[in-house]
N, C-alpha and C positions, 0 to 999 in steps of 0.2 A: 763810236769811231770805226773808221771801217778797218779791215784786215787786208783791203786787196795791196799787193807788194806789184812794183814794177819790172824789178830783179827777183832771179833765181837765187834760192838761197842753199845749202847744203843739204838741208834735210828734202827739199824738192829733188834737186838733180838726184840724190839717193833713191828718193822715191821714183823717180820715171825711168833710170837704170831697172832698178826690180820692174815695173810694170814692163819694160819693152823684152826683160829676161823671162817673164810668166806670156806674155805675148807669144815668145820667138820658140816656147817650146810647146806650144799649143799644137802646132802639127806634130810634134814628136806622141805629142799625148791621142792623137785623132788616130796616128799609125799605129801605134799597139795596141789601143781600141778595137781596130777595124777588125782584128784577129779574132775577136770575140763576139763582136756585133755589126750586123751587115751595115754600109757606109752610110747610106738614105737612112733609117731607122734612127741610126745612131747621130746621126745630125738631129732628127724630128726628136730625141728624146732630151738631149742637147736644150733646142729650143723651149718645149718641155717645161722643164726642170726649171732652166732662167727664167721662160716668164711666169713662174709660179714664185718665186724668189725678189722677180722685183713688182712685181703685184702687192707679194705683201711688206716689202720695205716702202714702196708707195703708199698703201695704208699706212701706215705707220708713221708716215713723215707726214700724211694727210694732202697727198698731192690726188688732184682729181683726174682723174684717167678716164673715165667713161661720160664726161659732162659732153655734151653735140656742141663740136664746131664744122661742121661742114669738111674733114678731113676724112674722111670714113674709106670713100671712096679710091684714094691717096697710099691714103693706109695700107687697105689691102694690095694697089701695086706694088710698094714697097716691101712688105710682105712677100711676096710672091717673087719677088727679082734674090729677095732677102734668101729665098729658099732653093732657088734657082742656084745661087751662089755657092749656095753650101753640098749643094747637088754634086757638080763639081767640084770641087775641093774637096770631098770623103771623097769621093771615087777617083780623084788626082791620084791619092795616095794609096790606092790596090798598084799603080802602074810604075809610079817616079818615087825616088828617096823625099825624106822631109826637108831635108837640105836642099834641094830643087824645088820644092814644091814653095817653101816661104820664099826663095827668092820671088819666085813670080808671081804670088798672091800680093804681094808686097810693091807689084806695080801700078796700084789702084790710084793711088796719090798723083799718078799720071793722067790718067782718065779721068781725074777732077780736074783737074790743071786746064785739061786743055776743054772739056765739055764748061765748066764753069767761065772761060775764057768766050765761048760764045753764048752762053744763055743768062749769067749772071752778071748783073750792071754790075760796075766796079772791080771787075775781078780780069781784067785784061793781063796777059801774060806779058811779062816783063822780061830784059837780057838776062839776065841771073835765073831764071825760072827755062828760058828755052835753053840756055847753056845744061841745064841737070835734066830737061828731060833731053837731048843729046845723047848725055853719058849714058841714062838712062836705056834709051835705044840699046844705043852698043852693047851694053850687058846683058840684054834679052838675047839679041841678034848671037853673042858669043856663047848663050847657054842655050839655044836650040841647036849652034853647029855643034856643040858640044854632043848632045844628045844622037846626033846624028851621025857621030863615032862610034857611037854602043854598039853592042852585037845583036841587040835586035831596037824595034820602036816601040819598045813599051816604055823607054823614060818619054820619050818623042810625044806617046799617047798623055802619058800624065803629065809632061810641062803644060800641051796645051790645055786639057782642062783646066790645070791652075788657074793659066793663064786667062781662060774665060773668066771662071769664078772674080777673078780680079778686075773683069770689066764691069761687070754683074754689080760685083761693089764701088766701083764709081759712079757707075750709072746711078744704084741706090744716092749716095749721096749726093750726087747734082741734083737729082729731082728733090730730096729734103733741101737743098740750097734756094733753089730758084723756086720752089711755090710757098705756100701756107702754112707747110710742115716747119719753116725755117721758126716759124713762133711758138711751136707747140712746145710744153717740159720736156725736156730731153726722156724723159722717163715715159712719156705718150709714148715718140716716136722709135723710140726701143722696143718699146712692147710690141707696139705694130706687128713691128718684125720677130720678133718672136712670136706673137701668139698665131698670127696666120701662118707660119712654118709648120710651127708644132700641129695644125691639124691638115697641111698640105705635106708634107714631106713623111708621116706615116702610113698617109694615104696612098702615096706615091708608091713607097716601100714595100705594101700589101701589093697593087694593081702590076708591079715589076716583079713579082712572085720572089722579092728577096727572100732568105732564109731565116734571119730577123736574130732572136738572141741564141747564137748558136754554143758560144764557152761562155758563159758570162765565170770568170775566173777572178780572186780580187784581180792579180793587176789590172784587166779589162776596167770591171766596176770603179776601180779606184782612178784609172785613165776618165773614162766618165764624169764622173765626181769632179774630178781637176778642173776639167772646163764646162760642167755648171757651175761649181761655187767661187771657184778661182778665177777663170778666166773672164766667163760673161756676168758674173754677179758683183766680187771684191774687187775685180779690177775696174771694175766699170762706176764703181762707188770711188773707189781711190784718186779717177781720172776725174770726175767731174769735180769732189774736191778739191784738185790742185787748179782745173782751169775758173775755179771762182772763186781764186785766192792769186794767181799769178797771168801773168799774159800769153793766153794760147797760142802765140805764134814760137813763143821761144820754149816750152813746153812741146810741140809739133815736131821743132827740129831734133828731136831725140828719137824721131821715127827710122833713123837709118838705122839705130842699135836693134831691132828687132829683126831683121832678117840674118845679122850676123850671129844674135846667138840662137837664130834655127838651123844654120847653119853648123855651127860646134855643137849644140844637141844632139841636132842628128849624126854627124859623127862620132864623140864622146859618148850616148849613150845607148845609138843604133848601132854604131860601127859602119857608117854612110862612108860611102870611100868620096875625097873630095879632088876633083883634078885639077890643074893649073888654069885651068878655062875655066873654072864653077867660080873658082877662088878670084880671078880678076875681074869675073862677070859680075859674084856680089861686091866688088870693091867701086864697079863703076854705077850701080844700081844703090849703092847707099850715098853716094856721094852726090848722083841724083834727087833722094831724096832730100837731102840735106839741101842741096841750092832751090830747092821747089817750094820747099815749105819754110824756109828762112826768110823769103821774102815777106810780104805783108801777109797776116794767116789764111792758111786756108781751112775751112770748118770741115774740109774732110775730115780730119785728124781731132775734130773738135767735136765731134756730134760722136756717138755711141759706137762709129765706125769701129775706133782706134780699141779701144776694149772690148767688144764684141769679139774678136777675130785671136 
C-alpha cells in the first residue's frame, strides 16, 4: 500500500519549519566560520565532507552513482557553476551581514521561474507567479537602496555577490530541469556538485594564495561541522523523505520561512542590526516566494537545491 499523502499533515509542516530554520541559519554558520577558515577553502571542505557523506549513505541504500549514462559531461557544469556559487556566497559574507546576505541568496527561485519559463515545456509563468516575482523585485530594488545608505560599499559589495551566487543557483537548477539530469537519483545529481567543488574550490583557494585554516577554534570547526552534517547531509536526507511522501509543491511553499529566520539568526545571534528597509525588503521577497512556488511546483526547490544551501 502506498504511503504518498496529498495533504500536509502536522508532523510534515513541523518538519519543513525546522528544515527552513536549519536552512535560514546556514549563513549565520558560514559567517563565524569564515573567522577561522578562509571563505573558498572553507566552501571546498564544506563540499568535501558532503560528498563523502552521501557517497556512503548511497552505498548503503545501494543506489548507483558511478553506473555511465552519458551525463558526465553535465555533471561537471553543474559542478562547476555549483562551485562558482559558493565562491560567492563565502566571500558575500567577509563584506554584508548574514541577514542581507540569505535575503538575496534566497532569490534563486526567481531565476528558475523565469529561465524555466523559457527552456522548460510546461512550465510557462503564470498571474500568480509574475505577481511574486514583482514583489520580489521590489525587495531586491529596496535592499540595495538600502545598502546604499551605509557609510561605506562593502554591504553594496557583499549583496551583490550574493546576489550572483543566487543566479549561479538557478542557472544550476534550470539546466538539471531542462536536460537529462532531470532523471538522474537525486543523490547522482547532488554529488555532481559536490564532488567537482570539492576538488575545484580548493584548488581555487591554493592558486588565490588564500591563508587556508588560520583559527581553526571549536566554534570554527563546530560552525563547519553544522553545515556538513546538518545542513548538506541530514537535511537533504529529511527533504527527500518528505517530497516522496507528500506533494512537492505545497512542501516548496515553505520556502519563504528560510530567509526570515536568516534574518533573526543573524540578528539574535550576530547582533546584525536590521533597518526598516531590510525588514520590508524580506517581507516582500518571502511573499514572492510564496506566490512563485505555490503555483504548480517548481523542482527548484525539489532537486538537492533547497537542502544543499
Amino acid at each position: 500500500m502506498s504511503d504518498r499523502r496529498q495533504h500536509l499533515d502536522a508532523a510534515a509542516v513541523l518538519l519543513m519549519v525546522l528544515l527552513s530554520a536549519c536552512w535560514g541559519l546556514n549563513q549565520v554558520a558560514i559567517k563565524l566560520a569564515n573567522a577561522g577558515i578562509s571563505p573558498i577553502l572553507q566552501a571546498g571542505l564544506r563540499s568535501l565532507g558532503s560528498a563523502a557523506l552521501v557517497s556512503a549513505w548511497s552505498a548503503h541504500r545501494g543506489v548507483r552513482l558511478f553506473a555511465r549514462d552519458g551525463s558526465l559531461g553535465l555533471g561537471i557544469l553543474i559542478g562547476l557553476l555549483f562551485g562558482g556559487e559558493f565562491v560567492f556566497l563565502y566571500g558575500s559574507l567577509v563584506f554584508t551581514s548574514a541577514s542581507r546576505a540569505v535575503l538575496f541568496l534566497y532569490t534563486a527561485p526567481f531565476t528558475v521561474a523565469v529561465g524555466a519559463h523559457f527552456v522548460v515545456p510546461g512550465e510557462r509563468l503564470r498571474s500568480q507567479q509574475v505577481l511574486g516575482l514583482a514583489a520580489a523585485f521590489a525587495g531586491v530594488a529596496l535592499a540595495f537602496s538600502d545598502a546604499l545608505r551605509a557609510p561605506t560599499y562593502r554591504e553594496l559589495l557583499g549583496d551583490g555577490m550574493a546576489f550572483i551566487a543566487a543566479l549561479l543557483w538557478g542557472a544550476t537548477t534550470v539546466i538539471v530541469k531542462a536536460t537529462r539530469l532531470a532523471q538522474l537519483p537525486p543523490h547522482k545529481t547532488l554529488l555532481y556538485q559536490l564532488g567537482v567543488s570539492a576538488i575545484f574550490l580548493p584548488a581555487l583557494s591554493w592558486a588565490l594564495g588564500e591563508p587556508g585554516l588560520v583559527a581553526p577554534t571549536p566554534l570554527v570547526l563546530g560552525m563547519l561541522a553544522y553545515q556538513i552534517v546538518v545542513v548538506a547531509f541530514a537535511s537533504y536526507l529529511a527533504w527527500f523523505w518528505l517530497i516522496s511522501r507528500y506533494p512537492a509543491g505545497r512542501l516548496s511553499s515553505f520556502a519563504f520561512l528560510t530567509p526570515i529566520f536568516g534574518l533573526m539568526a543573524g540578528a539574535v545571534l550576530l547582533g546584525e542590526p536590521v533597518s526598516w528597509a531590510l525588514a520590508a525588503a524580506l517581507v516582500l521577497v518571502a511573499i514572492g516566494i510564496f506566490l512563485v512556488n505555490r503555483a504548480p511546483p517548481l523542482p527548484a526547490l525539489t532537486t538537492p537545491a533547497a537542502a544543499r544551501r
